[in-house]
C-alpha positions in Angstrom: -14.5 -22.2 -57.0 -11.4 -23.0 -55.3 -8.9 -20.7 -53.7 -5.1 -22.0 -53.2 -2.3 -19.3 -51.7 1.0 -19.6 -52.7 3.0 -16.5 -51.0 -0.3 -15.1 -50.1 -0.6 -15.0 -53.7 -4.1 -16.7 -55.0 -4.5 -19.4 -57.4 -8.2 -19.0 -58.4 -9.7 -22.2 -60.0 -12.7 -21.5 -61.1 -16.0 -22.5 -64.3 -15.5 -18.4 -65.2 -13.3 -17.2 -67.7 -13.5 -13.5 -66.1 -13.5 -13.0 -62.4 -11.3 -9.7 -62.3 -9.2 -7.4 -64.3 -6.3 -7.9 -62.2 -6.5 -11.8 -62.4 -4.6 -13.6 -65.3 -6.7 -16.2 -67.1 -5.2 -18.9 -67.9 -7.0 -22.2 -69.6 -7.0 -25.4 -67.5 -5.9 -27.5 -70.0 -2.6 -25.6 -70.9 -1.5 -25.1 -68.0 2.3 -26.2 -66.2 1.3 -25.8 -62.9 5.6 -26.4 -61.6 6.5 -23.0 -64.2 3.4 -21.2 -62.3 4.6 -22.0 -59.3 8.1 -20.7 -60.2 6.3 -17.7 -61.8 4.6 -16.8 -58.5 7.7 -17.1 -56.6 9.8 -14.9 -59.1 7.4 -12.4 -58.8 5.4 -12.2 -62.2 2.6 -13.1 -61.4 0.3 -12.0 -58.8 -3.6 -13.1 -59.4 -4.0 -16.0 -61.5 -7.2 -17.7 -62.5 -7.5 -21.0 -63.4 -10.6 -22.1 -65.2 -12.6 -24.9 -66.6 -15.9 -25.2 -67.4 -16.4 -29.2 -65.6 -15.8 -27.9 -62.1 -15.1 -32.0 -61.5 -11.8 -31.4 -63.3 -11.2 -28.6 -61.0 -11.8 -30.8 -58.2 -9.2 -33.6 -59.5 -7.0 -31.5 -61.0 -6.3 -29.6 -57.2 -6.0 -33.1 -55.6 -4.0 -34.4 -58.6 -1.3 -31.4 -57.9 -1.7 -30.6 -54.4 -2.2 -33.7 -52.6 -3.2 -34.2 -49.1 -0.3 -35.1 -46.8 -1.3 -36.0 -42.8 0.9 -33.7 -40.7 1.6 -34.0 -37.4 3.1 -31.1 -35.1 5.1 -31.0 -31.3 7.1 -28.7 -29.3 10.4 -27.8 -31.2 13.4 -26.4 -29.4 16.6 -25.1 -30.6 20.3 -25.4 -29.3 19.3 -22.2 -26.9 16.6 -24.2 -25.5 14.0 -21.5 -27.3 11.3 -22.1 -28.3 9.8 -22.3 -31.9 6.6 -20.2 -32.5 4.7 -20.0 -36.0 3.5 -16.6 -37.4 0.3 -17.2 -39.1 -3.3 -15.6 -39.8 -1.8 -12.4 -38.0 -1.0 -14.0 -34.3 1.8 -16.1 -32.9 1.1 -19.5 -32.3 3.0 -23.1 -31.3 3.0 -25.9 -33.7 0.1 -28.2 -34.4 -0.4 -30.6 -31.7 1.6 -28.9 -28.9 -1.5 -27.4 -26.8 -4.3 -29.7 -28.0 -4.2 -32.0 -25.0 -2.9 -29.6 -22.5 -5.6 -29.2 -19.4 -8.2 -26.7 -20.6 -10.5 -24.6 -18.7 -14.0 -23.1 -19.6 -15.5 -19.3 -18.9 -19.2 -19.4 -18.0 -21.0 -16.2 -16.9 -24.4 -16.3 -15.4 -27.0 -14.0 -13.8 -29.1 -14.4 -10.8 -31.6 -11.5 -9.5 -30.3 -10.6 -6.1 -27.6 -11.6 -3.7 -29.2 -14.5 -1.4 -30.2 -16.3 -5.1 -26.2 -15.6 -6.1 -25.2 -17.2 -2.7 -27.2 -20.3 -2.9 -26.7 -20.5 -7.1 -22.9 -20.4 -5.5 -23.6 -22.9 -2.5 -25.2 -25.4 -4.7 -22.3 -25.0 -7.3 -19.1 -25.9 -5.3 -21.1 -28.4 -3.6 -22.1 -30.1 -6.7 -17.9 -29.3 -8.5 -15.5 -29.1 -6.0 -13.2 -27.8 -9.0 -15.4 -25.0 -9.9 -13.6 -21.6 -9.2 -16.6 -18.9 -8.5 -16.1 -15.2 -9.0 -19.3 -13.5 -8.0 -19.0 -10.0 -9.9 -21.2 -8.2 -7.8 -19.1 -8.3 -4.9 -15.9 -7.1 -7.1 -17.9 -4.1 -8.6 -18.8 -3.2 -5.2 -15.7 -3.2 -3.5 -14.1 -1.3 -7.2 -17.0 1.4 -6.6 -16.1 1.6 -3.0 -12.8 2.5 -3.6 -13.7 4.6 -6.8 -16.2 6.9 -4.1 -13.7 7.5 -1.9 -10.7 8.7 -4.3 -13.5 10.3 -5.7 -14.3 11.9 -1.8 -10.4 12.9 -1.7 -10.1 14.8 -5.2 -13.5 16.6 -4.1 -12.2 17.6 -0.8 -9.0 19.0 -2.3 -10.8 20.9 -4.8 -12.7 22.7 -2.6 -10.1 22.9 -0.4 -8.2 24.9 -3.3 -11.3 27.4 -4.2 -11.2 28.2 -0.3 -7.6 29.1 -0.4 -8.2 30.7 -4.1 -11.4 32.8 -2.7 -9.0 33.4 0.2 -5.9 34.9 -1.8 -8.6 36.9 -3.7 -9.8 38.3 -0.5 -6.2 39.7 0.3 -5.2 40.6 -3.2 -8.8 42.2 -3.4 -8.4 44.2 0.3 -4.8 45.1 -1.0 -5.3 47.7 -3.5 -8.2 49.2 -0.9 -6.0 52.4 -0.4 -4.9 53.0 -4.2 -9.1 52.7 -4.4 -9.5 55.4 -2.2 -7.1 57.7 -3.7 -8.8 57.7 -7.2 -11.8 57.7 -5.4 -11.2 60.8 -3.4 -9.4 62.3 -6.5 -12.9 61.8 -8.4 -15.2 63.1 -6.0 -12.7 66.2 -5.6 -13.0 67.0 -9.6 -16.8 67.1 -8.8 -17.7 63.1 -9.3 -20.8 62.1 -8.0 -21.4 59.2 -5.5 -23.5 57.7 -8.1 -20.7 57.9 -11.0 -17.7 56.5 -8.8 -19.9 53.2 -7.8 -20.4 52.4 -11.5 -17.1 53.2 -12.4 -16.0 50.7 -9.2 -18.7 48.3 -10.1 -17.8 48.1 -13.8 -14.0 47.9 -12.7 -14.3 44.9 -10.2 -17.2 42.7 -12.3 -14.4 42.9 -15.2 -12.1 41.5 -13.1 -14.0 39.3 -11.5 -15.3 37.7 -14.9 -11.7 37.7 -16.5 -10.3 35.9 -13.5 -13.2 33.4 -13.1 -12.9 33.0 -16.9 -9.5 32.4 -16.7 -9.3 29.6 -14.1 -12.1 27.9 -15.6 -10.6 27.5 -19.0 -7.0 26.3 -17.6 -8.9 23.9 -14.8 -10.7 22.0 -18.8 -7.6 22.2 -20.5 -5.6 20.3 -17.8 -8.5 18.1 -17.4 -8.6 17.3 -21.7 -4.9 16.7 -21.4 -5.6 14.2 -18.5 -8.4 12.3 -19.8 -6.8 11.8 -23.4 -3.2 10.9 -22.6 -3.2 9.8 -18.8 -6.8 7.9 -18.5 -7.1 7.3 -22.6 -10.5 8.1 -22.1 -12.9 10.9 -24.3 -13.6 13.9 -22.2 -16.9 15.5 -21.5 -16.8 19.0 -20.2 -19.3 20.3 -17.7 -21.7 23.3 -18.1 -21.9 23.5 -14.2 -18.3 25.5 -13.4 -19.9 28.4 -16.1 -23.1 28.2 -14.2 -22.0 28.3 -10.9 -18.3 29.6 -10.1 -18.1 32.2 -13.1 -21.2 34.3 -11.8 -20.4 33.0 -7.9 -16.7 34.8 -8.2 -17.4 37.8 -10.6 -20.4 38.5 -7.5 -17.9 38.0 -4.9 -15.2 40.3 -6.3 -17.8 42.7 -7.1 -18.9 42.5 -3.4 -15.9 42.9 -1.7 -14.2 45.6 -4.2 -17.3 47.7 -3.6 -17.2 46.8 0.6 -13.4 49.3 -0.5 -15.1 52.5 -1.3 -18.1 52.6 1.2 -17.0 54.6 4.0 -15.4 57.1 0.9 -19.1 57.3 -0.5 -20.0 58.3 2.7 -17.7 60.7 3.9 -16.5 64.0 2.7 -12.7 63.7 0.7 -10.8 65.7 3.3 -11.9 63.4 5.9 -11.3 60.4 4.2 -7.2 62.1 3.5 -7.2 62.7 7.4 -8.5 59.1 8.2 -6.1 57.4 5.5 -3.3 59.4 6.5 
């Protein structure tokens, strides 16, 4: 079987009769192969097959009609002093013979064990090719990882540096509403609350608001970081179990502590003194 493009159309020529039902047979012996051409390039034909059943007289009859003609190629330049380049099997490339004899260089990788066998492999190299241009990779993915650990240091230290301020601001907004705390507090324990009542009530109250914050900052610190990995870094993004582990329990507790630090000396005071002392 042969195979012969004409306008990235195909010219099958082949012993089969049937190859395909989108391929028109046509008989060997019949055939005009100039009108075919002129077919093709009118457009009404698109998959022809060509057949015979002596695949000799395939052979002669593609050499008889296409014959082989020696081409030679070279730099071509226009009036602009451009430069040609050929489109062909889906890349951009100069004519035959421009870059054939052109000074080439080869790629070789290699690995060696540890660093003293790298240096003398290295050693022994340029003093054997004085041309030889030696990259040792290890030293490159060091000095990358170095400089990857310490932007990596920095974003760490200003993340923490942000929950400090955030735990900070919570503090104060937290502290804040102490006196509105002791009014309903005080109001409670005058319609006949117990102490016991008004902590859950506080606890309930502050561990919601602790969770819902927590919660909160958690979710909008993954979606900034999905929106970084996929359009900033193009790379997939993994999120991590640890911030539900760790801060979401860590700053529900911590509200919860200091919202209930509010109402202690209430708890332990009668409400008229706790007006007198607020007032």
């Amino acid at each position: 079987m042969y195979k012969v493009f004409v306008k990235d159309i195909p010219i099958i020529l082949s012993t089969k009769k049937n190859i395909g039902s989108q391929y028109t047979a046509i008989p060997l012996k019949i055939v005009n192969f100039k009108n075919l051409i002129k077919q093709i390039i009118k457009g009404d034909l698109h998959y022809i097959n060509l057949y015979h059943k002596n695949e000799e007289k395939l052979e002669k009859f593609l050499k008889k009609k296409l014959p082989v003609v020696q081409a030679a190629g070279g730099l071509v330049y226009n009036n602009k002093r451009e430069i040609l380049f050929i489109y062909r099997n889906s890349k951009w490339d100069l004519p035959k013979g421009v870059l054939e004899n052109a000074p080439q260089f080869n790629v070789l990788t290699s690995y060696v064990a540890d660093e003293s066998s790298s240096a003398a492999l290295q050693r022994d190299l340029v003093a054997s090719y004085p041309n030889v241009s030696i990259i040792d990779l290890r030293q490159v993915f060091s000095l990358v990882e170095d400089i990857l650990d310490k932007v990596s240091w920095i974003i760490n230290f200003m993340a923490f540096f942000s929950i400090l301020t955030g735990i900070i601001v919570l503090i104060g907004s937290v502290r804040n509403s102490k006196y509105q705390r002791i009014k309903e507090s005080v109001l409670l324990r005058t319609l006949g609350a117990k102490n016991v009542q008004i902590l859950k009530i506080a606890a309930l109250e502050y561990l919601f608001l602790g969770i819902l914050g927590s919660l909160v900052g958690i979710l909008l610190a993954l979606i900034s970081s999905l929106l970084l990995a996929i359009f900033v870094f193009k790379e997939p993004f993994v999120p991590s179990i640890i911030p539900f582990l760790v801060f979401l329990p860590g700053i529900s507790l911590l509200v919860l502590g200091i919202g209930l630090s509010n109402i202690r000396s209430v708890l332990k005071s009668s409400p008229l003194e706790v007006l007198r002392r607020e007032a």
